[in-house]
N, C-alpha and C positions, 0 to 999 in steps of 0.2 A: 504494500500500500504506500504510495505517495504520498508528494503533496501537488494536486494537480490544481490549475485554473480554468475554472468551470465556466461553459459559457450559458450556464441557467442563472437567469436574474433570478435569484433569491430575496424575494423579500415577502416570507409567511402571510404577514399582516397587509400586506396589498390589499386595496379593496377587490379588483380583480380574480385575484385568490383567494380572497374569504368566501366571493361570490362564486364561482368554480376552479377549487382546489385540483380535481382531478388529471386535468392538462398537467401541470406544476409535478403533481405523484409519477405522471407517467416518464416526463422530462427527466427527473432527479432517478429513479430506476435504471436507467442507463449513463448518470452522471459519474465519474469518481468521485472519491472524498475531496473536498474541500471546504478553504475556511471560508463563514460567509462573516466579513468584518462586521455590518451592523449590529448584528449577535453575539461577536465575539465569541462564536464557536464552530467546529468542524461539523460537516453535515457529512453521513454516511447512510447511504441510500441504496445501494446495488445488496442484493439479496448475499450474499460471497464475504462482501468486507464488511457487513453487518457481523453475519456469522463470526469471521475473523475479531474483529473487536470484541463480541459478545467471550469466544471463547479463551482469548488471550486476555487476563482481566490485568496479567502483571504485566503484558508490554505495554498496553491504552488505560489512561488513569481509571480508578471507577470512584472520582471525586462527581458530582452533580453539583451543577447551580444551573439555573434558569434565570437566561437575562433574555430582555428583550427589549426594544426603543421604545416600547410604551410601557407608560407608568402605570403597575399595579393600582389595582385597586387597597385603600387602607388597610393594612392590617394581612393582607397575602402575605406579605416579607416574611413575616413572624412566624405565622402556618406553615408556609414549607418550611422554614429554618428549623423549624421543630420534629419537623420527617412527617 
């Protein structure tokens, strides 16, 4: 697995792709991994490097945070922090 430059505009929260996501799933399934800066994280999509990351838990961190360019709603921070 790379680090490859993906030529899917990634951005989840598009209105475009809130309103049909499906095009975007289909695009990202035949994507490599890549970072998507807004996010500030790696998107891993292809069924294979999924797997790979899933099963390698000590070479891919298995730290989680969830960020995103929009601002949570009140009090989400704390909930996830909490697990």
């Amino acid at each position: 697995m790379t680090d490859a430059t993906s030529t899917v505009h990634f951005d989840r929260f598009a209105p475009a792709h809130v309103a049909d996501p499906y095009w975007l799933y289909a695009e990202l399934r035949k994507a490599p991994p890549f970072f998507a800066e807004a996010y500030g994280v790696w998107v891993v999509s292809r069924y294979e490097d999924v797997r790979r990351v899933l099963a390698e838990h000590r070479t891919f961190s298995s730290d989680f945070l969830i960020r995103s360019p929009l601002m949570p709603h009140p009090g989400v921070p704390e909930v996830l922090a909490a697990g």
